[in-house]
DRENDO-1510 file (C-alpha; in Angstrom, 1 decimal, always signed):
<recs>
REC; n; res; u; v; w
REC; 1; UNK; +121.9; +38.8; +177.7 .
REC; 2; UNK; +122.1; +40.6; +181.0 .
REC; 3; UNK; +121.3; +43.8; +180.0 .
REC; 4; UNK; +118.7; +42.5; +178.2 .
REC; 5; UNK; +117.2; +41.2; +181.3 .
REC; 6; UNK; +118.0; +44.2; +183.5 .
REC; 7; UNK; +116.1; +46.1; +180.2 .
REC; 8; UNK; +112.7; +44.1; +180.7 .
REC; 9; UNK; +113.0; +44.7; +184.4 .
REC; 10; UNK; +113.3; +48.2; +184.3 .
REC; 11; UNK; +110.7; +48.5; +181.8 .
REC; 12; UNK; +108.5; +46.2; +183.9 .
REC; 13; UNK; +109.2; +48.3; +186.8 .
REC; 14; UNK; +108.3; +51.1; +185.0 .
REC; 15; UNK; +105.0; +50.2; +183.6 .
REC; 16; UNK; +104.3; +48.9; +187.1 .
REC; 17; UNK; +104.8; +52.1; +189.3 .
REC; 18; UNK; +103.2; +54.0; +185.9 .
REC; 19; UNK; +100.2; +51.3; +186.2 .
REC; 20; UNK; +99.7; +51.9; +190.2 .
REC; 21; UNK; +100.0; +56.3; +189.6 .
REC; 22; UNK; +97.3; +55.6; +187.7 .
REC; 23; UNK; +95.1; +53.3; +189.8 .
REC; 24; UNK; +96.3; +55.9; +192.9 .
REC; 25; UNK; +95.3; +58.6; +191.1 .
REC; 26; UNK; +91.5; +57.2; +190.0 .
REC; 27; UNK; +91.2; +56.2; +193.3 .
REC; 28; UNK; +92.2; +60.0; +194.5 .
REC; 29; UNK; +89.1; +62.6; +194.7 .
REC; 30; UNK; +89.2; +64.3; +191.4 .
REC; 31; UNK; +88.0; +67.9; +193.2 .
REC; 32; UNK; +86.9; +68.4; +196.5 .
REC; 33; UNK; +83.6; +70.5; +197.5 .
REC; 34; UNK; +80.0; +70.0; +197.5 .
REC; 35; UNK; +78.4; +67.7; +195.2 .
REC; 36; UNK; +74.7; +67.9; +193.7 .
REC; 37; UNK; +71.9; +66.2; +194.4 .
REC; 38; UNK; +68.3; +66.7; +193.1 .
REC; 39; UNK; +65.0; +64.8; +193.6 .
REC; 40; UNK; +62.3; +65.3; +190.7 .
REC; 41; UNK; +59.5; +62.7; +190.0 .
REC; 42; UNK; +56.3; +62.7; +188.1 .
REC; 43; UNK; +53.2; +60.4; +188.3 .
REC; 44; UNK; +50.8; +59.6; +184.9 .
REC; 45; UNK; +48.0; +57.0; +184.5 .
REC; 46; UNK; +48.0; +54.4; +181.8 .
REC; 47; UNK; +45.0; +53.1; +179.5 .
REC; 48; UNK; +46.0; +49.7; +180.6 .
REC; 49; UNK; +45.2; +46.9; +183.2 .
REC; 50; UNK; +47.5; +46.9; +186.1 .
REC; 51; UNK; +48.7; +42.9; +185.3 .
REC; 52; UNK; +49.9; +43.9; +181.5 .
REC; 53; UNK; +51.6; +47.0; +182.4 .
REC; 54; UNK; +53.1; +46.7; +185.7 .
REC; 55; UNK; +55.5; +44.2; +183.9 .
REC; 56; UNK; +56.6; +46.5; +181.5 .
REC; 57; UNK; +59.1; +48.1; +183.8 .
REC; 58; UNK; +61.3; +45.3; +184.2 .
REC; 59; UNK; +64.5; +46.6; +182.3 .
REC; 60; UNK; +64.0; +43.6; +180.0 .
REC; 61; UNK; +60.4; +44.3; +179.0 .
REC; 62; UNK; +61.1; +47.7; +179.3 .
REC; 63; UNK; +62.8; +47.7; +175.6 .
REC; 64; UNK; +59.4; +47.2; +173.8 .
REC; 65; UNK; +58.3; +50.8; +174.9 .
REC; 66; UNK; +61.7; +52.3; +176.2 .
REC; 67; UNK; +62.8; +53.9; +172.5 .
REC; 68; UNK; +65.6; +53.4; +170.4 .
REC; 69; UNK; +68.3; +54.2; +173.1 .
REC; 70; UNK; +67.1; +51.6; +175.7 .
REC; 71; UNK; +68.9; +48.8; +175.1 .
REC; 72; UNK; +70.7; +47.0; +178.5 .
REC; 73; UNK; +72.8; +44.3; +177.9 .
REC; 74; UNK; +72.3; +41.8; +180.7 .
REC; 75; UNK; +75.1; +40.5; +183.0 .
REC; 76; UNK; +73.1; +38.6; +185.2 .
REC; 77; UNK; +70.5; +36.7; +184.4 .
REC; 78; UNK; +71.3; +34.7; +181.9 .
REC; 79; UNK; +69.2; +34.3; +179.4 .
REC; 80; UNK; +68.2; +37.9; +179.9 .
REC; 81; UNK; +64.8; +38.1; +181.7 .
REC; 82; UNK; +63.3; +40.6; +184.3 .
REC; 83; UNK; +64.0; +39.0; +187.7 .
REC; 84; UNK; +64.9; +40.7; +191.3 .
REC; 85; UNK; +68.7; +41.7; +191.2 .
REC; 86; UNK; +69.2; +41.3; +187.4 .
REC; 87; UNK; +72.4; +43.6; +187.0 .
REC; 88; UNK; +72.9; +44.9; +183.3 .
REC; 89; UNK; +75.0; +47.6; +181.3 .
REC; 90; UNK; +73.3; +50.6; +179.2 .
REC; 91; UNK; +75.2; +52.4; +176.5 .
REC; 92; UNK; +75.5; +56.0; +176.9 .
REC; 93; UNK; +77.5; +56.6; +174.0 .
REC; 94; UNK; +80.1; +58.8; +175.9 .
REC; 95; UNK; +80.0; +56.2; +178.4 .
REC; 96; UNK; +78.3; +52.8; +180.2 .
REC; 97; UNK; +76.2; +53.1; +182.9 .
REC; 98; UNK; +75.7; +50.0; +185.6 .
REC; 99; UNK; +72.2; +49.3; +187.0 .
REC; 100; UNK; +71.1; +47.0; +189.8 .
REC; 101; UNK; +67.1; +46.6; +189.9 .
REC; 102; UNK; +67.2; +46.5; +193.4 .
REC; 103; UNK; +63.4; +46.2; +193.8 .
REC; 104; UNK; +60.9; +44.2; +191.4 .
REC; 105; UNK; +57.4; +43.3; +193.2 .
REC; 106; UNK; +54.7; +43.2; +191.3 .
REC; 107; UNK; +52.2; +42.2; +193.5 .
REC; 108; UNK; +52.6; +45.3; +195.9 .
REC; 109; UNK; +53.6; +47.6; +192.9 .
REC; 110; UNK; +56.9; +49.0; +193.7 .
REC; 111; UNK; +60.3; +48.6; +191.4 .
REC; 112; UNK; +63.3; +50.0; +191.7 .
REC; 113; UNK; +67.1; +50.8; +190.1 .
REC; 114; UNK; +70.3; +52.0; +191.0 .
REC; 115; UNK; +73.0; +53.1; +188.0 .
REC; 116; UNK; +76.0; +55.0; +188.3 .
REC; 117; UNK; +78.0; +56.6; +185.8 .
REC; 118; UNK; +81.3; +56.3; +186.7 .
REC; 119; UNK; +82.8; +59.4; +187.9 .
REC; 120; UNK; +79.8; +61.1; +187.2 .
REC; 121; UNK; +76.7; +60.5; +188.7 .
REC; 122; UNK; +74.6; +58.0; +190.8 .
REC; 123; UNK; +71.1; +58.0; +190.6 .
REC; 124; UNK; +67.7; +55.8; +191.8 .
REC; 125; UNK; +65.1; +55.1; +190.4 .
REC; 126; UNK; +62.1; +54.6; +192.2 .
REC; 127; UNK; +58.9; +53.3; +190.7 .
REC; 128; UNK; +55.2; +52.7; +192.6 .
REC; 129; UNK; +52.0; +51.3; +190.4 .
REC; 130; UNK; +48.8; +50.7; +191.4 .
REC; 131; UNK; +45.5; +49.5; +189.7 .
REC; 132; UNK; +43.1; +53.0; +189.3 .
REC; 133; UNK; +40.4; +50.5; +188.2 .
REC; 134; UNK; +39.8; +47.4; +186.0 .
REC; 135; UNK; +41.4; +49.7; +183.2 .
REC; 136; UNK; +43.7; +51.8; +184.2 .
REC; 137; UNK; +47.4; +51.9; +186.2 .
REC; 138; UNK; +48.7; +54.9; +188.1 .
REC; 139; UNK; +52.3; +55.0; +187.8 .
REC; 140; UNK; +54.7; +57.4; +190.3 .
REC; 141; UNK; +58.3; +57.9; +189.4 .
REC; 142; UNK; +60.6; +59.5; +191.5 .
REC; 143; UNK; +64.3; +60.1; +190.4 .
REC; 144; UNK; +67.5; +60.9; +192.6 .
REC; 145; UNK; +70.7; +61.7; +191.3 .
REC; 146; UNK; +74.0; +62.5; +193.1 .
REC; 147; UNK; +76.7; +63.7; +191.3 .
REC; 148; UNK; +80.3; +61.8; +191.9 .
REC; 149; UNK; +82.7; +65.0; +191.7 .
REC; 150; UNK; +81.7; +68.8; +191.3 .
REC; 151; UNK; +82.4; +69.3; +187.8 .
REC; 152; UNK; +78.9; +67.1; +187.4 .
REC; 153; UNK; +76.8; +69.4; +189.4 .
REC; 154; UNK; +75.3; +71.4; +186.4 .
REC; 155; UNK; +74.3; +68.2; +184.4 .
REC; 156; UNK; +72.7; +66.6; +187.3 .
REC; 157; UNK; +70.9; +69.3; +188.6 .
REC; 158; UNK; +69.6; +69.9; +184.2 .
REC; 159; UNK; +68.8; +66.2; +184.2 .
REC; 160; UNK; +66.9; +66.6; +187.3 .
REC; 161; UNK; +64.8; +69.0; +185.5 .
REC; 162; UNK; +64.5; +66.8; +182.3 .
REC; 163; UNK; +63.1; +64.0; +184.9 .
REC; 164; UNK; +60.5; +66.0; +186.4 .
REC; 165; UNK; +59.1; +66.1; +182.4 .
REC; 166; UNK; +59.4; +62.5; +181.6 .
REC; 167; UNK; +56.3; +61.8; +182.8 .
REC; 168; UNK; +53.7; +62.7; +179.3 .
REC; 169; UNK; +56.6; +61.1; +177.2 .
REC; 170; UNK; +56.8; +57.6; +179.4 .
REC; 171; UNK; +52.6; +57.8; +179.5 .
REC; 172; UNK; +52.8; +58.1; +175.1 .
REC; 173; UNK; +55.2; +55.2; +174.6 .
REC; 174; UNK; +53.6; +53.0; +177.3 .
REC; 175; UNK; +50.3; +53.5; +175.2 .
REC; 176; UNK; +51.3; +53.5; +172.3 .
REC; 177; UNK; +53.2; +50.1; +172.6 .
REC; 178; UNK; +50.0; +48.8; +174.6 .
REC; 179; UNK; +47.8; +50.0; +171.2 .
REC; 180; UNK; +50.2; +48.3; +169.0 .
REC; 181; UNK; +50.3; +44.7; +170.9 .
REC; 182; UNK; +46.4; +44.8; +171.2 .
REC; 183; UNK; +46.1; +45.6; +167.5 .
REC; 184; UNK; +48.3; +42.4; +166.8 .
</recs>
């Protein structure tokens, strides 16, 4: 019985000091040196009044136009619904990403997020819309994305370029969900 018990200690022990190498070493910089960061926006005008589309950049609302790869799954709030501060999860497929809206106003145009990949990248999100006329909404995107360790730098800086095209490709799906729900 003793060594039975001296046994599970050890092994306890063991998958103890293994358990905090391991939280040590994720908490240890994976590489030192400079880290990327890029800025790219873009800025389109919807066929749309400003009080149906501003709404359709709350992450929630977001998944009628947003494709087939948009889909968060809402932490907070619950039910999902677009709301200041909703905190939700978005599959990558090679990993999770976790985004705070950290700005949704409406009535002076501006939303924001902030997601980070871990260990790879952080990036904001920031969004301005304004009426153009009874018709019409301007829409500015701007995108920054810091990379979390220097092995990242490359994709960062080739999503950075990928942002700066987003903007024709946002404008279609926007539109063409807008067509859709006013055909219905």
């Amino acid at each position: 019985m003793k060594t039975l018990w001296v046994s599970l200690i050890v092994i306890g022990l063991g998958l103890a000091a293994a358990a905090a190498f391991a939280l040590h070493r994720h908490l240890q910089p994976a590489a030192t040196g400079p880290v990327a960061h890029v800025e790219n926006g873009f800025a389109f005008t919807v066929r749309g009044p400003y009080d149906t589309v501003a709404p359709l950049f709350g992450a929630w609302a977001e998944r009628a136009w947003g494709g087939e790869h948009w889909n968060p799954v809402f932490l907070h709030p619950q039910p999902a619904q677009d709301q200041p501060g909703e905190v939700f999860t978005v599959d990558h497929g090679h990993a999770n990403s976790v985004w705070v809206n950290t700005a949704l106003d409406f009535k002076s145009g501006h939303v924001q997020y902030v997601y980070v990949v871990p260990d790879a990248q952080a990036v904001l999100i920031d969004i301005h819309l304004q009426p153009k006329d009874a018709a019409s909404t301007g829409v500015a995107v701007v995108y920054q994305r810091t990379a979390l360790r220097p092995e990242f730098n490359a994709r960062v800086t080739e999503l950075g370029q990928h942002d700066r095209n987003s903007g024709k490709e946002w404008e279609t799906a926007i539109e063409a969900f807008l067509q859709t729900s006013i055909a219905h």
